[in-house]
C-alpha positions as CSV (number, residue, x, y, z in Angstrom):
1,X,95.5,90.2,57.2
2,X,93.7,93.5,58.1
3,X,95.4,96.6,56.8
4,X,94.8,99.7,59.1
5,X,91.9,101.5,57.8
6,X,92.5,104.7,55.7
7,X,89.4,106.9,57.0
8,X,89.5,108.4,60.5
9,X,88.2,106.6,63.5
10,X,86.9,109.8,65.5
11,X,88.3,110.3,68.1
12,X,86.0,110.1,71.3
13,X,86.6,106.5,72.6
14,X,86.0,106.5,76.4
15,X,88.9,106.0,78.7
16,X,89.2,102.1,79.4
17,X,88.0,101.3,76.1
18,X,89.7,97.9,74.7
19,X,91.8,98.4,71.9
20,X,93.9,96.9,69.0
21,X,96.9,98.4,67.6
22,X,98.2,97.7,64.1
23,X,101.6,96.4,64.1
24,X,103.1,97.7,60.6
25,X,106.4,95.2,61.5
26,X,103.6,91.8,61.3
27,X,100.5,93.5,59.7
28,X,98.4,91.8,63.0
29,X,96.2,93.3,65.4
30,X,97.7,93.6,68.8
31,X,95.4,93.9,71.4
32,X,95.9,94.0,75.1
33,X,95.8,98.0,75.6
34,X,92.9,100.8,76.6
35,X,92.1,103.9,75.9
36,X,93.3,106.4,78.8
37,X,93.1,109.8,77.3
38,X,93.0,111.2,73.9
39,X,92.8,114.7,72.4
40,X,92.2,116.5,68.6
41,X,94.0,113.8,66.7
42,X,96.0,111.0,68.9
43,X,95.3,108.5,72.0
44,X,97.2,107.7,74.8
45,X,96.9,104.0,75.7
46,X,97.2,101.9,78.3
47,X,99.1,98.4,78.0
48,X,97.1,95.8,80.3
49,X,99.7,93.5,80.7
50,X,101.3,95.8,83.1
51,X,99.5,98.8,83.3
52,X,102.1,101.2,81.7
53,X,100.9,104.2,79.8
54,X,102.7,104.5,76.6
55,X,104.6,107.3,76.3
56,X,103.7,108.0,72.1
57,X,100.6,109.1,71.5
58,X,98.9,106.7,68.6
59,X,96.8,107.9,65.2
60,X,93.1,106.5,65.4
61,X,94.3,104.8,61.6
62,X,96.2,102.2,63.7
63,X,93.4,101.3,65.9
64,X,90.6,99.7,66.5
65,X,87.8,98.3,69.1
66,X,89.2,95.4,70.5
């Protein structure tokens, strides 16, 4: 299984951008969420199956383009 990536994913995605998360509990992928806002170091994402916006922010290490 993919590990999350040590170097920094730069933060810039566009809002509605598919993503992965990295569940540490499984080491999978997750995906299912979009991007809807980030800022200097985090993203705010969006879960698709019900349209919820997380309420943690998430590090770029634990994602990645879906």
């Amino acid at each position: 299984m993919a590990e999350p990536s040590s170097r920094r994913v730069p933060v810039g995605w566009a809002r509605g951008t598919p993503v992965a998360v990295h569940n540490s509990f499984t080491s999978r992928w997750v995906e299912g969420f979009v991007v809807e806002s980030s800022d200097s170091d985090a993203y705010r994402l969006r879960r698709l199956s019900d349209n919820a916006v997380l309420p943690a922010p998430f590090p770029p290490e634990v994602l990645r383009q879906a």
